[in-house]
C-alpha positions in Angstrom: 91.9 85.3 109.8 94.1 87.4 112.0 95.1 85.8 115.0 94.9 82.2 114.5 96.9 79.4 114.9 97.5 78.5 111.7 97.9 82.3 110.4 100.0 84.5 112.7 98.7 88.5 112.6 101.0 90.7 110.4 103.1 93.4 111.7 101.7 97.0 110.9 104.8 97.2 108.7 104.0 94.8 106.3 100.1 96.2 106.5 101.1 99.6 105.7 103.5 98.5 103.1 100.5 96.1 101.8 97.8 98.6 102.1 100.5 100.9 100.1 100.6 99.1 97.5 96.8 97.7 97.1 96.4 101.6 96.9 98.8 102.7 94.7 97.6 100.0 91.7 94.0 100.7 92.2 95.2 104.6 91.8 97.8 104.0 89.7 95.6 104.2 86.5 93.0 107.5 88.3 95.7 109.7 89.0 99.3 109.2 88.3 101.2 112.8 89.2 104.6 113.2 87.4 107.3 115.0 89.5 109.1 117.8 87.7 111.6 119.7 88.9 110.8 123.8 88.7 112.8 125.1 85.8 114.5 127.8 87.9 113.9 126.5 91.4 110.6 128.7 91.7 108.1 126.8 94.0 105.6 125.2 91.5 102.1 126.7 91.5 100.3 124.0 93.2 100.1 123.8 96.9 100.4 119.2 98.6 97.7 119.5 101.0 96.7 116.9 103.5 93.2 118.4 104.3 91.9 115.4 106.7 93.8 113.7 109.3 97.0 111.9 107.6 98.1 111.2 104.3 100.6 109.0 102.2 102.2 109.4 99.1 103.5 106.5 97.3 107.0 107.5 94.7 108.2 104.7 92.1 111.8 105.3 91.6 114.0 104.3 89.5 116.4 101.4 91.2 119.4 103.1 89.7 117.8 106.4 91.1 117.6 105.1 95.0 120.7 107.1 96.0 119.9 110.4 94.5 116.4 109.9 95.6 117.4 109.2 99.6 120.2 111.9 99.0 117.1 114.4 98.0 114.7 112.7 101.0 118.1 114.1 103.4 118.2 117.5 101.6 114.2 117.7 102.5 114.6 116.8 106.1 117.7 119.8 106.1 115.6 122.0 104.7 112.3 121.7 107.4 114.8 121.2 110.2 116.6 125.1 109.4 112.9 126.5 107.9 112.2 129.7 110.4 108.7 128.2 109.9 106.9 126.5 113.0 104.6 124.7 110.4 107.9 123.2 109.2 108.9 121.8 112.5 105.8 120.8 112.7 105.9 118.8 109.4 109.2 117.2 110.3 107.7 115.6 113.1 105.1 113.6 111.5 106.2 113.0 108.2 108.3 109.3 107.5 110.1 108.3 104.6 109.6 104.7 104.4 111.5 102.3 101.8 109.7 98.9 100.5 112.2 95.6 100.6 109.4 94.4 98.2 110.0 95.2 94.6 107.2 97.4 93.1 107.2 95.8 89.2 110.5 96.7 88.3 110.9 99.7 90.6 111.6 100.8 94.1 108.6 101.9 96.3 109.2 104.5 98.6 106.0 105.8 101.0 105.6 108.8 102.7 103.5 108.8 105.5 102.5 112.2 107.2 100.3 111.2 110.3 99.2 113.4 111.9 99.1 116.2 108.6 99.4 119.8 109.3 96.2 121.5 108.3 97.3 123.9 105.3 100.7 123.0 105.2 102.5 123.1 101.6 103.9 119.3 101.9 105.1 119.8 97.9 108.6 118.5 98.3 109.8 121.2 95.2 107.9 123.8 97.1 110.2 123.3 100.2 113.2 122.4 98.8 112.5 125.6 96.2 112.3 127.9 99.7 115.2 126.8 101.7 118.2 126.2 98.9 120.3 128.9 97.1 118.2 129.0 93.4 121.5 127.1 92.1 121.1 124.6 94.6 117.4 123.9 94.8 118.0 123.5 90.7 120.4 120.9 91.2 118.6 119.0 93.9 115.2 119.2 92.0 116.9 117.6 89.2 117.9 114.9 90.8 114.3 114.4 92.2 112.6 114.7 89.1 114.5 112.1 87.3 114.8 109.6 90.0 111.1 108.7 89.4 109.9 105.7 86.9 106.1 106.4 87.2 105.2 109.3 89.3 103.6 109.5 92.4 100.0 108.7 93.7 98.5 110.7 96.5 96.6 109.5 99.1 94.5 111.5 101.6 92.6 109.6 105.0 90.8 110.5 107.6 90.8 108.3 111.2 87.7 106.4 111.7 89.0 104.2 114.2 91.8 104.5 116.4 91.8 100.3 117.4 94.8 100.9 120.4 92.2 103.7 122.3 
């Protein structure tokens, strides 16, 4: 019971992180998504949509992994911020990177959170690193990406059906 006296209300950190991971073990088992690095730092053939109004995308990395992972997380954020694209700016601005201090089994979660999504907007992270590095580059940088992850990755779309604060 939110709000009591004998239960304090949670912050919407600790929500999102919870609701994160109720999500990602319910999904875990429906639709795991292994990240691969494109062999020649070609954007992959599949397109990351958010079709509704937000998304997140839960990544289980590796603890050994955490530095190449946040060191790829900068590259992406370097790459959108000097894309001539507008729907890259746009991308930038509502896309977090957020790390769990809660262990997730005996990985590191990380959650993505893109609210509000860009309608049509390629938010594959290979597909964006892939377009904005030198193929070299991109190569080396995918690497790290694809082998910072334990498990994958699972996907989740949402659309609003409540906005509680209007």
């Amino acid at each position: 019971m939110f709000g009591s006296a004998t239960m304090p209300a949670p912050s919407g950190r600790r929500v999102w992180i919870a609701l994160g991971l109720i999500v990602g073990v319910v999904t875990a088992s429906v639709a795991p998504i292994q990240a691969q690095a494109a062999p020649q730092a070609q954007p992959v053939s599949n397109a990351r949509v958010f079709p509704n109004d937000a998304g997140m995308v839960l990544n289980f990395i590796k603890p050994d992994k955490t530095a190449d992972f946040e060191a790829v997380m900068a590259k992406l954020k370097e790459a959108l911020q000097k894309s001539d694209k507008p729907e890259r700016k746009q991308q930038a601005a509502g896309w977090k990177v957020f790390k769990s201090p809660d262990p997730a089994g005996a990985n590191v979660l990380y959650v993505f959170i893109v609210d509000p999504s860009v309608k049509g907007a390629d938010y594959q992270v290979s597909n964006i690193i892939a377009e904005a590095f030198p193929a070299a580059e991109a190569t080396e940088i995918l690497k790290k990406y694809a082998e910072a992850y334990a498990q994958g990755m699972n996907i989740v779309n949402l659309a609003v059906i409540q906005e509680l604060g209007k």
